[in-house]
C-alpha positions as CSV (number, residue, x, y, z in Angstrom):
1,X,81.2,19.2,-23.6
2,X,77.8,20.1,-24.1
3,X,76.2,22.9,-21.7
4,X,72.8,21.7,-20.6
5,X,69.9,24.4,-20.7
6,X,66.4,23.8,-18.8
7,X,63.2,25.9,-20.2
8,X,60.3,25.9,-17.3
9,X,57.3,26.1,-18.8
10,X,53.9,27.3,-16.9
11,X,51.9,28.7,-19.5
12,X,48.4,27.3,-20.7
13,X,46.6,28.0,-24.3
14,X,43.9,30.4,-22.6
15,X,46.4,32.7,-21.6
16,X,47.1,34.0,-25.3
17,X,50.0,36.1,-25.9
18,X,52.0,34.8,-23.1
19,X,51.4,31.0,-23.5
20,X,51.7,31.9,-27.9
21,X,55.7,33.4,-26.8
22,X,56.4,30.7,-24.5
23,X,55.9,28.1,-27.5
24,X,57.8,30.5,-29.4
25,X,60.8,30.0,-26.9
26,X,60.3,26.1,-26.6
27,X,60.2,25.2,-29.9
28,X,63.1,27.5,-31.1
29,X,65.3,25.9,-28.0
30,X,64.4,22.7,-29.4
31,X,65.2,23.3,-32.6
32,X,68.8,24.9,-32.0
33,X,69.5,21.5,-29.4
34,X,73.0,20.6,-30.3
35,X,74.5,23.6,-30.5
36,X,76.6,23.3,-28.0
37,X,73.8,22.6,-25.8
38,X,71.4,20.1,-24.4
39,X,67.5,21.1,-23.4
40,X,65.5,19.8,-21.1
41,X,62.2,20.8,-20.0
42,X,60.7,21.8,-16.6
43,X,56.4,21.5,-16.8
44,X,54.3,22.1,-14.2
45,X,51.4,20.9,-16.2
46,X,50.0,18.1,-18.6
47,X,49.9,20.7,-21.5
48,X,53.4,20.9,-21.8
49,X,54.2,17.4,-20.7
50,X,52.1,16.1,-24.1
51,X,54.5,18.9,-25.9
52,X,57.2,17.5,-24.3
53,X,56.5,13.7,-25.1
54,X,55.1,14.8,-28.4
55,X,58.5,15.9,-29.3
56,X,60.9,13.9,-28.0
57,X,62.1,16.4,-25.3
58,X,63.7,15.6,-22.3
59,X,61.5,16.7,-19.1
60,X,60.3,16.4,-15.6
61,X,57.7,17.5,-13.7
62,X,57.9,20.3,-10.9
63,X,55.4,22.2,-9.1
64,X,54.3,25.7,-9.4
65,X,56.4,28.5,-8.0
66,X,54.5,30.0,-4.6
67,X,54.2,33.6,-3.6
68,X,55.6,32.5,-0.2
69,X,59.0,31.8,-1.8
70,X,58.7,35.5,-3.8
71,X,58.7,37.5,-0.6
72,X,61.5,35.2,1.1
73,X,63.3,36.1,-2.2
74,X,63.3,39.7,-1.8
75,X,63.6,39.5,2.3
76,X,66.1,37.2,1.7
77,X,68.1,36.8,-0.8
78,X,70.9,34.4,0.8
79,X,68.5,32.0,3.1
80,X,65.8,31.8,-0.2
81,X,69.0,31.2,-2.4
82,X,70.0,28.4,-0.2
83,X,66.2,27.0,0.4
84,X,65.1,27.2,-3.2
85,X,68.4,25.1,-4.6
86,X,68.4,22.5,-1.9
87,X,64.2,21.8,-0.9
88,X,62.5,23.0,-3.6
89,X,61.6,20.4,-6.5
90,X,62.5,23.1,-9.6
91,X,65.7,23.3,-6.9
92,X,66.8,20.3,-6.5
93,X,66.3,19.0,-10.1
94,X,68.4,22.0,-11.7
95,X,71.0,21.1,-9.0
96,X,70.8,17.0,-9.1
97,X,71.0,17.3,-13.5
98,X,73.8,20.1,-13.3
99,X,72.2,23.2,-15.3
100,X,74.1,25.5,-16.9
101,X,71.5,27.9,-17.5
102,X,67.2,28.4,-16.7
103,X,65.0,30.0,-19.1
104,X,61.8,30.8,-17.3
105,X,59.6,31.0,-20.6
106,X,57.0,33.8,-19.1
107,X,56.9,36.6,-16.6
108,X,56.0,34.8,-13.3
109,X,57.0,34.2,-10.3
110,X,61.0,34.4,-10.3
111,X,62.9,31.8,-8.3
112,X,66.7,32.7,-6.9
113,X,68.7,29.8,-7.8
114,X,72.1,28.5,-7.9
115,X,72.2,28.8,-11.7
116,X,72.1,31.2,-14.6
117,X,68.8,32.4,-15.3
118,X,66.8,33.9,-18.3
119,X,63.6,35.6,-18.4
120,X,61.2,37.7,-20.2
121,X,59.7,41.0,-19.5
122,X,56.7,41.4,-21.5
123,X,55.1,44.5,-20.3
124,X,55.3,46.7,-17.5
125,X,52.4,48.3,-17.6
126,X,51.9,47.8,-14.0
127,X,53.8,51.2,-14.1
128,X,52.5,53.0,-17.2
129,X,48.9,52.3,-17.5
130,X,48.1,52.3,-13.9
131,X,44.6,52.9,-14.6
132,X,43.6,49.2,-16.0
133,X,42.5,47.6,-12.5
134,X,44.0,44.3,-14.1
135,X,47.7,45.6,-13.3
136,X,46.5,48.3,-10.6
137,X,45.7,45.1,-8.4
138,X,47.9,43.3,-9.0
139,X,50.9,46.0,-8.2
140,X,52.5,44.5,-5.6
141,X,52.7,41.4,-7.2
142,X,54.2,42.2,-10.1
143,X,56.7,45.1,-8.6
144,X,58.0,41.9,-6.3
145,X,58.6,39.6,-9.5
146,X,60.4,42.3,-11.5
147,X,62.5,43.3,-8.3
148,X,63.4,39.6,-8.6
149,X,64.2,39.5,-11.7
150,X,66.4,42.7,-11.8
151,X,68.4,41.4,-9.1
152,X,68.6,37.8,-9.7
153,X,68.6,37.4,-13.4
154,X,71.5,37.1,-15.9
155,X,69.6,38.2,-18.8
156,X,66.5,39.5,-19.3
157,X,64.7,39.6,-23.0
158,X,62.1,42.4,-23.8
159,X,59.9,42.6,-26.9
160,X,61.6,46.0,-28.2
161,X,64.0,48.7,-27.3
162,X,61.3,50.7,-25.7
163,X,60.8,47.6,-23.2
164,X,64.5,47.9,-22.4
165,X,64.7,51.1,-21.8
166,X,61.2,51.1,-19.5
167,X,63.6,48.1,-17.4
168,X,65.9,50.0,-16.7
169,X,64.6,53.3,-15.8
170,X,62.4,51.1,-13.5
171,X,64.2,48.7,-11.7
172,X,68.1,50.1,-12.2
173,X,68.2,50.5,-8.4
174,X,67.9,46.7,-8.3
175,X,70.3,45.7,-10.5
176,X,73.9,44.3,-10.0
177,X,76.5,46.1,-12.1
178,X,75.9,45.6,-15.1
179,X,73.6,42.5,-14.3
180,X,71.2,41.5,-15.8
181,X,72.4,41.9,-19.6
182,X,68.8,43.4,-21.0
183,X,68.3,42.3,-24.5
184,X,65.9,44.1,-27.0
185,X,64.3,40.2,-28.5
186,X,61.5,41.5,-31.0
187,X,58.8,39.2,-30.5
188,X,58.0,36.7,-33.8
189,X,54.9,34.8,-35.6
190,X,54.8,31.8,-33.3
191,X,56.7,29.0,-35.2
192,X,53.4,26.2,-35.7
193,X,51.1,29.4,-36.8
194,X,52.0,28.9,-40.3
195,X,51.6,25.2,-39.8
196,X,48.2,25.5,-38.1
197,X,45.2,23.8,-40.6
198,X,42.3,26.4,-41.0
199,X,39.2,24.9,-39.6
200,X,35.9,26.3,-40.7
201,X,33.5,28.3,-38.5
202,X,30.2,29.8,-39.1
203,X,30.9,33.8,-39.5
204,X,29.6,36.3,-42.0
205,X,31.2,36.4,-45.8
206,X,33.1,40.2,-44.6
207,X,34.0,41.0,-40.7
208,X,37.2,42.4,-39.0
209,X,38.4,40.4,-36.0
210,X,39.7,41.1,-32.8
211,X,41.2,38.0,-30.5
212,X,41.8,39.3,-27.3
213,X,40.8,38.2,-23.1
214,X,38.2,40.5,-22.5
215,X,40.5,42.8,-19.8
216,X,39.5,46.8,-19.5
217,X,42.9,47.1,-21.0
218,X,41.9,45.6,-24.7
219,X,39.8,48.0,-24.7
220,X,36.5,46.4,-26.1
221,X,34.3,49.4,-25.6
222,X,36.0,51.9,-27.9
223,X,35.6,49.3,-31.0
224,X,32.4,48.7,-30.3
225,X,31.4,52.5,-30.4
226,X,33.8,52.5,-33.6
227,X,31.2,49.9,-34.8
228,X,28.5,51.7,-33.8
229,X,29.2,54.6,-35.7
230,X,29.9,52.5,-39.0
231,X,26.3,51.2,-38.5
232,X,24.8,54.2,-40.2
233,X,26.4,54.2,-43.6
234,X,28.1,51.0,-44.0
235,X,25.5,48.4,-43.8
236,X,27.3,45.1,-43.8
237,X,29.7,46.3,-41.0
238,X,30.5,43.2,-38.6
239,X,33.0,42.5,-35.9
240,X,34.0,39.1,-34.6
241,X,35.3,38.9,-30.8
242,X,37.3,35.9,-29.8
243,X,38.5,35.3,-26.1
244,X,37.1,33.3,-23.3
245,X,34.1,34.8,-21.8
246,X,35.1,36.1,-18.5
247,X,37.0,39.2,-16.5
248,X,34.8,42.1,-18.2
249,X,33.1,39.7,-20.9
250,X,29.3,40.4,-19.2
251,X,29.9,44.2,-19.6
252,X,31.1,44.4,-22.5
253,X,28.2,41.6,-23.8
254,X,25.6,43.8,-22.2
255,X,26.8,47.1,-23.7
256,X,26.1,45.3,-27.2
257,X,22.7,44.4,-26.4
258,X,22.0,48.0,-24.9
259,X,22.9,50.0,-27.8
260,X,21.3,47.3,-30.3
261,X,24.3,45.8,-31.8
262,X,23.7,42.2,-31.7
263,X,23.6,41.8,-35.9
264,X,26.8,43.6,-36.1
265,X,28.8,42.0,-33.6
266,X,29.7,38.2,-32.6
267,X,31.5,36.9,-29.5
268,X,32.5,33.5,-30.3
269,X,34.2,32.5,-27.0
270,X,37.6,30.5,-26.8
271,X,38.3,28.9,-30.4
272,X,40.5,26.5,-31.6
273,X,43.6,27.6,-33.4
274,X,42.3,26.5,-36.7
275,X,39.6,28.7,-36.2
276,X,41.8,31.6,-35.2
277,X,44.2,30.9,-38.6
278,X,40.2,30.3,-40.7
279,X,39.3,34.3,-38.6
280,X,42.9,35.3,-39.8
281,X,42.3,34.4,-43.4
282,X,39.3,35.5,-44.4
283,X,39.3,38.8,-42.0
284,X,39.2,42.1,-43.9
285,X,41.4,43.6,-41.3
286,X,42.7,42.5,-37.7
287,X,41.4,45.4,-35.6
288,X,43.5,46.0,-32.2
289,X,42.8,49.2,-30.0
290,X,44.7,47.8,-26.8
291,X,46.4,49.8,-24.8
292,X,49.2,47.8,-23.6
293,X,52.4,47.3,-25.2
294,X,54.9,47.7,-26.1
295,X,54.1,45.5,-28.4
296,X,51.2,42.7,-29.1
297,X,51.7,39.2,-31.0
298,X,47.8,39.4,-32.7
299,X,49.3,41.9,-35.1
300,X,52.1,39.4,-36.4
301,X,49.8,36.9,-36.5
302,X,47.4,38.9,-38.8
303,X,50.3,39.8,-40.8
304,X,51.9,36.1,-41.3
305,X,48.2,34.9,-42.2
306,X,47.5,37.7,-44.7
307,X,45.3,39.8,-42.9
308,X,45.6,43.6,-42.7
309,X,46.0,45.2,-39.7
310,X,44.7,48.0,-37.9
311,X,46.5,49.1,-34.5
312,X,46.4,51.5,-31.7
313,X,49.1,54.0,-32.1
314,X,50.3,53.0,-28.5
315,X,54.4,52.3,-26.9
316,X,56.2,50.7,-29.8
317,X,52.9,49.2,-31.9
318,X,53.9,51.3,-34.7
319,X,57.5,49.9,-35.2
320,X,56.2,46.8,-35.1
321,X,53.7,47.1,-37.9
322,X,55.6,49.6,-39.9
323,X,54.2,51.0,-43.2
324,X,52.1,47.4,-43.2
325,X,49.7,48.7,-40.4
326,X,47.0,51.6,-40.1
327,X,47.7,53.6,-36.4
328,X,44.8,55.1,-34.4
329,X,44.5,56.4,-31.2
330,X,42.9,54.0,-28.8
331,X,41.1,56.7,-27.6
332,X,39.1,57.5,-30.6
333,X,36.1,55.7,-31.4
334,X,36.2,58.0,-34.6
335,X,40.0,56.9,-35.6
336,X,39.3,53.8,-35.3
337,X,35.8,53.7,-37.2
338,X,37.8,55.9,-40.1
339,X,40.2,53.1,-40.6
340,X,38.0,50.6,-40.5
341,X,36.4,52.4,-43.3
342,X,39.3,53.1,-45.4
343,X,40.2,49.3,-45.6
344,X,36.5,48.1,-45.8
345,X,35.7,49.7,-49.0
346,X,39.5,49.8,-51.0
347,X,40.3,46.6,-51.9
348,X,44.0,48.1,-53.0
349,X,44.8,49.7,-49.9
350,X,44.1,45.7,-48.5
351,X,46.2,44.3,-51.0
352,X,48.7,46.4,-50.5
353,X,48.6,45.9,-46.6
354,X,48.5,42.3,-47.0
355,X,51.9,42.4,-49.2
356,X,53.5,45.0,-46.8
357,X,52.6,42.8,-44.1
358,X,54.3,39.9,-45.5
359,X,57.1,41.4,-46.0
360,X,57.5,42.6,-42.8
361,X,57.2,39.3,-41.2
362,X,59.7,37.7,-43.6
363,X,62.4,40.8,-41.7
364,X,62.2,39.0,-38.6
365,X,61.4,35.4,-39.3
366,X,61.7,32.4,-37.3
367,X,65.7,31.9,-38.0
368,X,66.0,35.5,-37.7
369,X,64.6,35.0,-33.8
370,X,66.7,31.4,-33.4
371,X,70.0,33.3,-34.4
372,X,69.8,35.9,-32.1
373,X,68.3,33.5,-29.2
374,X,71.3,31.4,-30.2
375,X,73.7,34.6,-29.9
376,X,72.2,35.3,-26.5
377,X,72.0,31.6,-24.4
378,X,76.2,31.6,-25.8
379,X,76.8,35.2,-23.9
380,X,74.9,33.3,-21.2
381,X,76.7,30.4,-20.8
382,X,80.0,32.0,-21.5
383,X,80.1,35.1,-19.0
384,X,81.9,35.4,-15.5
């Protein structure tokens, strides 16, 4: 008899990385239906009730989790196990259509349910890069959703094995046992990228691209001054800046104007995602000096579409990229100018990136990510 698997899915397109790996997740679950399982999905908004209908998935609608029912989780753990399965709506529908198993599809707000339950653990850089007052805020927050997780959770997936080991040295005073199972899940090129129809925009013939939110943490500012110091001797030099325009969007737009800038960088806003794959294309490099890890999706993006890329030397960017990527320290306007340059003017050190980085993706591919997802929902299903 088939095990039946529910996916709750929160995410929206302007949150990037997180909404990109929670498509990642929907469509590989849907994909692998029948194998010994049956999916149904849990949206709590009209984006992923079109993706639903759109293809053919089984799904309700439930509200969003609160912050209410976080704290009665941690307080406790027995009365919110109790209230959550029996008043809640995500409660009573995993209960009423017997699930075997909940993926959440993005670190959130955690519920404690009667089922077993699978999450994601991006980053934690709540407690590494306390600095960035887009985690330093929102602390408590997220040191409440881990707790959760750690002590509710069956299995938890992190994007490498530095992400599992950050986990545990964490949150191991939270954990049952040997509970949660924490499983290194490399992240992948979302599935549709590939698919994804380039759709023209207006940029100049040679520019290196950055899509990121504008959050201190992306660190705008240091590729800027990178740019600034290319001015002088490479005349063309041109950046392109995708995201929406908020958080720290007005400083960093003012910063361009004040240091005279404005011909050698564009901010284009939110874009569609044929204008991303179009940015991807005909990029000479994907430039990305974040400091948050431990790893980042742009760069397997870049990589998939053909475009080299250049990444901050940061957590576990370097396995990622490999010998496909250029490293610099974040923290070096002049490391990151330098190899900007270097693929700028050699055409064979590009070519060579581009086929390095093709290679690379091909490693850990789409069935690559479904077989190991596969291996992991069966541990799941079958444990005590």
């Amino acid at each position: 008899m088939e095990k039946k698997i529910a996916i709750l899915l929160s995410t929206i397109p302007e949150w990037g990385g997180g909404h990109q790996y929670a498509m990642t997740l929907a469509e590989c679950l849907k994909e692998l239906t029948g194998s010994g399982f049956e999916l149904i999905a849990l949206c709590t908004n009209k984006f992923w009730h079109i993706w639903c209908e759109n293809n053919n998935v089984a799904h309700f609608m439930v509200g969003e989790i609160t912050g209410k029912q976080i704290n009665w989780n941690l307080m406790f753990p027995t009365l919110s196990r109790i209230y959550n399965t029996y008043r809640t709506e995500l409660g009573k529908i995993v209960k009423r259509e017997k699930i075997d198993a909940l993926f959440i599809s993005t670190q959130s707000y955690f519920p404690n349910l009667q089922t077993k339950m699978i999450a994601p653990v991006h980053d934690l850089m709540h407690r590494y890069e306390n600095a960035f007052p887009e985690v330093r805020d929102d602390y408590r927050f997220r040191e409440k959703m881990f707790k959760c997780e750690a002590k509710y959770a069956d299995c938890l997936l992190t994007d490498s094995e530095l992400g599992r080991q950050q986990f545990i040295e964490s949150y191991s005073d939270y954990m049952r046992g040997n509970l949660p199972h924490i499983v290194s899940l490399p992240f992948i090129v979302p599935p549709h990228v590939g698919e994804i129809k380039e759709a023209y925009i207006s940029v100049p013939d040679k520019y290196v691209f950055y899509p990121a939110q504008f959050w201190k943490h992306k660190n705008h500012i240091n590729l800027i001054k990178a740019v600034q110091l290319l001015k002088s001797d490479v005349d063309d030099i041109h950046l392109i800046l995708v995201g929406s325009e908020k958080n720290c969007f007005q400083e960093i737009k003012k910063y361009i104007m004040d240091n005279g800038l404005e011909k050698n960088i564009t901010t284009l806003g939110f874009v569609s995602d044929g204008n991303i794959a179009y940015l991807y294309k005909h990029a000479v490099a994907l430039v990305m000096p974040s400091y948050f890890g431990p790893t980042n999706i742009p760069p397997l993006e870049a990589m998939a579409l053909g475009c080299p890329a250049i990444v901050s030397s940061k957590y576990a960017m370097p396995e990622q990229v490999g010998d496909a990527g250029l490293l610099f320290n974040p923290d070096s306007p002049e490391e990151i100018a330098e190899c900007i340059r270097r693929v700028w003017t050699d055409e064979n050190l590009r070519k060579s990136m581009v086929r390095k980085g093709y290679q690379r993706i091909r490693e850990r591919d789409k069935e690559y990510f479904k077989c190991r997802l596969l291996k992991i929902v069966e541990s799941c299903l079958h444990s005590a």
